[in-house]
Each structure stands twice: as structure tokens, then as C-alpha cells.
GUVEXTI-786470 format. One record per residue (C-alpha): residue in three letters; x, y, z. Coordinates in steps of 0.02 Angstrom, whole numbers. Layout:
N
(pt "ALA"; (X; Y; Z));
...
This chain:
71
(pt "UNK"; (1180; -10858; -1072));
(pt "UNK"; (1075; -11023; -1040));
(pt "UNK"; (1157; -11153; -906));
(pt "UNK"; (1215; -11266; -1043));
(pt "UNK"; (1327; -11141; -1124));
(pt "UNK"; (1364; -11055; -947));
(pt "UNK"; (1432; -11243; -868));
(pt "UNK"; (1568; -11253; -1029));
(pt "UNK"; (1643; -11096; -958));
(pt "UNK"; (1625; -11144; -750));
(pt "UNK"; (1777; -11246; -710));
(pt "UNK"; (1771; -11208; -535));
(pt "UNK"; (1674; -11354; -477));
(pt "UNK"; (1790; -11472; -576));
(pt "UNK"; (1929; -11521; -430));
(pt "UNK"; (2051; -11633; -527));
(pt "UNK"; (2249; -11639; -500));
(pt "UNK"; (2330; -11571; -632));
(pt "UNK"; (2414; -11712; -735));
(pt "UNK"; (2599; -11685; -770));
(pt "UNK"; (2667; -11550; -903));
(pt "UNK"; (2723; -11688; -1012));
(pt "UNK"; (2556; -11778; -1008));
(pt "UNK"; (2469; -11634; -1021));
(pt "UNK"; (2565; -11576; -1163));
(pt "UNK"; (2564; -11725; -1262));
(pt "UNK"; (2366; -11734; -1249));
(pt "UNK"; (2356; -11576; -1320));
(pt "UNK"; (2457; -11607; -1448));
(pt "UNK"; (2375; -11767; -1492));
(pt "UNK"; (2190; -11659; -1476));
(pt "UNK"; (2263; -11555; -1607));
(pt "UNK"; (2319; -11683; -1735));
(pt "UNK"; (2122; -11774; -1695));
(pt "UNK"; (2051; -11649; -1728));
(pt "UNK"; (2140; -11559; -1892));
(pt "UNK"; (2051; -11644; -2008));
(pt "UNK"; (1869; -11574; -1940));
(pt "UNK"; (1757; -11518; -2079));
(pt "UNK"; (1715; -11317; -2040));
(pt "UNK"; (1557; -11327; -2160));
(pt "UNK"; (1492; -11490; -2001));
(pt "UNK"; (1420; -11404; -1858));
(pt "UNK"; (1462; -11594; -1747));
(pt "UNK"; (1616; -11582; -1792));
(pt "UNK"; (1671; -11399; -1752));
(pt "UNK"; (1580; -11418; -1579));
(pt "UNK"; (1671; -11573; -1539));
(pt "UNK"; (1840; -11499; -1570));
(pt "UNK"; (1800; -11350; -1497));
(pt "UNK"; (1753; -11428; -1325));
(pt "UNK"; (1893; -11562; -1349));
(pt "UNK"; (2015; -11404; -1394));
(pt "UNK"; (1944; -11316; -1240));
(pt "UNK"; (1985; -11452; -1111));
(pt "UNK"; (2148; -11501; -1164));
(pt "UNK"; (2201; -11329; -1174));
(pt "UNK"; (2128; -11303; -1004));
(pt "UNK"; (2209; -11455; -923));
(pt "UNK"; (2385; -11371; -1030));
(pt "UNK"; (2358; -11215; -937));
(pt "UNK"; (2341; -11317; -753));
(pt "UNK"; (2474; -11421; -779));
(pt "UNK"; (2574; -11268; -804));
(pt "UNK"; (2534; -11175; -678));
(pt "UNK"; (2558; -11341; -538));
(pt "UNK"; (2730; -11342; -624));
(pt "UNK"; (2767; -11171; -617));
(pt "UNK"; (2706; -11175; -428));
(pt "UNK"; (2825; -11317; -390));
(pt "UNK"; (2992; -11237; -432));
């Protein structure tokens, strides 16, 4: 696995505060309507949803989690 792929799948060094499960949810579903339309036959385009997918679904997952922690 080369460092550019390896990085998309090392969070750890990213230290952000979660943003709030409504936020957070609301990207993700706006991610998800962006990026419905991509064309699967354009390489561009599947790589930016992918990594767009990736994040929001990542920052989903945090949010989450900071909520879950908080009750």
C-alpha cells in the first residue's frame, strides 16, 4: 500500500471535535444527494464521491459516538 492510499485510511492524526449529530447528519445526507448523480463509467467522479462519501460518513460515525458518550 503506497503512502497516498495508506493516509486516506489514517485518521488518527486528524484531531477535530466532532460536529453535532444533526450537523453531521445533515452533511451526510447532503454528500449523498451531491453525489447521486456521479457517472460510474468517470474514474474523477467515482474517486471524488468516494473520498467525499468516506469523510462524511466518518465525521457521521464521530459525531455519534461524542453523542453517545455524552448521555
Amino acid at each position: 500500500m503506497t503512502a497516498a492510499v495508506k493516509s486516506l485510511h489514517d485518521v488518527t492524526h486528524v484531531a477535530l471535535e466532532p460536529l453535532p449529530f444533526d450537523t453531521a447528519l445533515q452533511a451526510a445526507r447532503d454528500s449523498l444527494t451531491e453525489h447521486s448523480t456521479a457517472d460510474i463509467h468517470d474514474h474523477d467522479e467515482m474517486i471524488t464521491a468516494a473520498v467525499a462519501l468516506f469523510i462524511r460518513l466518518h465525521g457521521l460515525v464521530d459525531a455519534l459516538d461524542a453523542k453517545d458518550g455524552q448521555q
